[in-house]
C-alpha atoms as one frame of an Amber mdcrd trajectory, in Angstrom:
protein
  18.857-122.768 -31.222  19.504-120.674 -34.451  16.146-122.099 -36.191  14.134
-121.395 -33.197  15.731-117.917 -32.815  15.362-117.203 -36.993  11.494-118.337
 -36.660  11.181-115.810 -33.435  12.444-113.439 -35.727  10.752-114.118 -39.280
   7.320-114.072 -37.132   8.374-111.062 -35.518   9.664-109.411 -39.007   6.397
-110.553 -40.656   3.850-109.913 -38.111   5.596-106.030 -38.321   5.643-105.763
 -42.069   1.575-107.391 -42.336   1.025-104.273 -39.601   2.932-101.560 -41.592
   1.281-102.500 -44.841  -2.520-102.711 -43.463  -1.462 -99.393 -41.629  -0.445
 -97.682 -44.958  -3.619 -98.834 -46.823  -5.832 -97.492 -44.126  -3.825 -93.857
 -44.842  -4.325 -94.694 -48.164  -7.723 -95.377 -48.029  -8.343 -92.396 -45.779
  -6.678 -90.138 -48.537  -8.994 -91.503 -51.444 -11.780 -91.159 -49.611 -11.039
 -87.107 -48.949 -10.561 -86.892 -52.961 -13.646 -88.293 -53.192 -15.398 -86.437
 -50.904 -13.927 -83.152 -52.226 -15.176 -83.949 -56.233 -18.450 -84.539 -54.403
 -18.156 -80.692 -53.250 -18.336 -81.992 -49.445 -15.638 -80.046 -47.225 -17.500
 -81.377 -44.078 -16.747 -85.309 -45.149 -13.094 -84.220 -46.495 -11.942 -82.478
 -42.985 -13.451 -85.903 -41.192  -9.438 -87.180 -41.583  -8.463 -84.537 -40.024
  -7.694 -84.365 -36.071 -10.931 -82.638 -34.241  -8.758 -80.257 -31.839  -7.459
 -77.093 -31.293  -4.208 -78.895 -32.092  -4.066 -79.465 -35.680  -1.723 -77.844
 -37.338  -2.492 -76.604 -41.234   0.974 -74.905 -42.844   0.217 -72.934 -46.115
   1.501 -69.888 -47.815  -0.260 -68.164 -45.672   1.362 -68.976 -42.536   0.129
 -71.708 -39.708  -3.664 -71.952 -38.994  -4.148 -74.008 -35.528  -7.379 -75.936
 -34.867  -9.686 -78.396 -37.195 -13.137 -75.989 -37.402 -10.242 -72.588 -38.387
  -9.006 -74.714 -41.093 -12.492 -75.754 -41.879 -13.508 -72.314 -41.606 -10.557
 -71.497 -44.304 -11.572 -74.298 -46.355 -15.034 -72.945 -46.654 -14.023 -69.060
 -47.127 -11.718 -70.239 -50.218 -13.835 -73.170 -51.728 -17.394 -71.625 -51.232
 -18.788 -74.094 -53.766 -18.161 -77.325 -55.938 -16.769 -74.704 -59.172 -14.544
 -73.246 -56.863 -13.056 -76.554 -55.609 -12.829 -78.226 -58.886 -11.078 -82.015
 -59.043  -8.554 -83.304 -56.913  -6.377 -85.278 -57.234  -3.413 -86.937 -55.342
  -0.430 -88.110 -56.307   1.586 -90.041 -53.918   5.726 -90.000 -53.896   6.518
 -91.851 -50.569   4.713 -92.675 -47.563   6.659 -93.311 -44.177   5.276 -95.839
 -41.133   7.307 -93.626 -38.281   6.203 -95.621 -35.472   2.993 -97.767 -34.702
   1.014 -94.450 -33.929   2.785 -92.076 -36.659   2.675 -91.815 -40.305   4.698
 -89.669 -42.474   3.138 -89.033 -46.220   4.698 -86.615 -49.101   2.558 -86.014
 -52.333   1.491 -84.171 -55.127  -1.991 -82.384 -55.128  -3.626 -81.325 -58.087
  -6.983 -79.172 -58.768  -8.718 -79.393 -62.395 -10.895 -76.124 -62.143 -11.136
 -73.190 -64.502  -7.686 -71.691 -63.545  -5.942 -75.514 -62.404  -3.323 -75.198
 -59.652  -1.674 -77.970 -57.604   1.657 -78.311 -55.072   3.176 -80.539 -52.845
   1.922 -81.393 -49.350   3.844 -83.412 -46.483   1.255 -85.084 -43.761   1.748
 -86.598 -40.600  -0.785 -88.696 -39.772  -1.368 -89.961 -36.248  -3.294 -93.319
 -35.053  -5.823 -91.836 -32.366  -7.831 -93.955 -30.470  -7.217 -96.611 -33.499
  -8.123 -93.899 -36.172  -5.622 -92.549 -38.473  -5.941 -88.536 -38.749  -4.009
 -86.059 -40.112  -2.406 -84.032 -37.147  -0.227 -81.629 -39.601  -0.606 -80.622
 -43.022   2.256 -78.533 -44.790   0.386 -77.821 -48.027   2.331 -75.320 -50.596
């Protein structure tokens, strides 16, 4: 009974973990892409990882901006062209599987331009419809 229950288990432990890890490289892979995307001066392909509603939440030091095509919008009005956007680059320092459908990631984010600046962001990212997006960004 106690090999049959530590098998059960094992599966079950490994079965989670193969989950969590493919779940964290598609994050992962989401966030590389949206680096590469913004060197390539392309806000359109960088928001795609992004929720599309009204609900999204962006936090910066300007306060909270609801809704995917405001923070587009924003995005735009501040980075009006590929000088102005510079290089980024992300650093990662831990990323969090909260649940099947939830995602917690805390980084570093860097921008090589003229005058470089960078911060710290925190993302949750949410699986949607089996697509990871970010559903809040605090980015200071």
């Amino acid at each position: 009974m106690r090999k049959i229950l530590f098998v059960i288990y094992s599966c079950v432990c490994c079965t989670l973990f193969a989950q969590t890890n493919s779940d964290i490289q598609s994050v992962l892979n989401n966030m590389n892409a949206q680096e590469q995307s913004w060197n390539k001066g392309d806000i359109p392909a960088f928001m795609q990882h992004y929720w599309k509603s009204d609900s999204l939440k962006f936090i910066g030091g300007k306060g909270i901006t609801y809704g995917w095509q405001k923070t587009l919008d924003n995005y735009l009005k501040v980075y009006p062209d590929k000088v102005k956007m510079g290089t980024l680059k992300f650093t990662i320092i831990e990323t969090t599987q909260l649940s099947e459908t939830s995602m917690y990631v805390v980084g570093e984010w860097e921008l090589q331009k003229e005058k470089p600046t960078g911060g710290h962001f925190t993302l949750l990212w949410k699986k949607i419809n089996g697509v990871w997006v970010i559903v809040s960004d605090h980015t200071s």
